[in-house]
N, C-alpha and C positions, 0 to 999 in steps of 0.2 A: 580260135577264140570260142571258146564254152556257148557266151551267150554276145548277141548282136552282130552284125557285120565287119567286117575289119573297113575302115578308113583312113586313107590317109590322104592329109592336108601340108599340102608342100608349096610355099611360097619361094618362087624364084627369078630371078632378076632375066627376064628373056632377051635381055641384050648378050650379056654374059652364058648364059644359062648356068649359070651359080645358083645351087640351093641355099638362102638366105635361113631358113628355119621349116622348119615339117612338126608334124607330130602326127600320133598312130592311136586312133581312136575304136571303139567299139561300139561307138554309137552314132548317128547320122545328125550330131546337134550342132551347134553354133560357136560353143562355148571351144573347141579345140579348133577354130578357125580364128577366133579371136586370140588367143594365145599363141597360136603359131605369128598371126600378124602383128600382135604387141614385140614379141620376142625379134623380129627381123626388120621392124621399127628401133628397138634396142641398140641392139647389133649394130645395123647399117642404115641408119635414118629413115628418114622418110622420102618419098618418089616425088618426083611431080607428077607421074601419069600412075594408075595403078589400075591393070587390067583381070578381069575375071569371067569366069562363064557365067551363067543365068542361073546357076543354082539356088536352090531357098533359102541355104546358109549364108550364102556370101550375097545375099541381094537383101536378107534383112534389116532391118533399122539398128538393129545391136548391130554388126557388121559393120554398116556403110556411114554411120551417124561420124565415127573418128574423120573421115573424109571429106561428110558434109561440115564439119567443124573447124576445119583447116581449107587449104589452100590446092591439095590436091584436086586431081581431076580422075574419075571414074571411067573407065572402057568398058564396055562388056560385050563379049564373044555374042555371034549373034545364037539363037536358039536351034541347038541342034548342031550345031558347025562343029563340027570333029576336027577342024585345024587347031581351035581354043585350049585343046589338053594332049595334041600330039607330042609337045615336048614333053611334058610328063611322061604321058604312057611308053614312051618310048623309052624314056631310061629305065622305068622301073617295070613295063610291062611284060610280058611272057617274049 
């Protein structure tokens, strides 16, 4: 990528480890978190538990307000804890 980082935001069901929706971003915003998790709400409804790390993205009020509005319930990975994106990185990491 020319300009920005490469990102990508991968929602996945960690029982299954089905990727439910992703997207491949160039910027570090909020806005291709919210459409990766609209899209796998879409798809495949909504959780009852929906787990995430500490990130700035997905700790935001645009983020997490769809969850405080409903009935789900939020986890979040504790800070720092490299177990919260081992399934990730591991499918898709070097």
């Amino acid at each position: 990528m020319r300009r920005g980082v490469p990102d990508l935001v991968v929602i996945m069901d960690r029982a299954t480890r089905r990727v439910l929706s992703w997207r491949l971003s160039n910027t570090m915003d909020t806005e291709s978190c919210i459409e990766a998790l609209e899209d796998a709400f879409r798809r495949h409804g909504r959780p009852e538990i929906f787990n995430t790390d500490q990130g700035s993205r997905v700790t935001s009020p645009r983020f997490t307000q769809p969850f405080l509005d409903a009935t789900e319930k939020v986890s979040l990975d504790g800070c720092g804890r490299w177990m919260g994106t081992v399934m990730i990185e591991g499918r898709w990491g070097p």
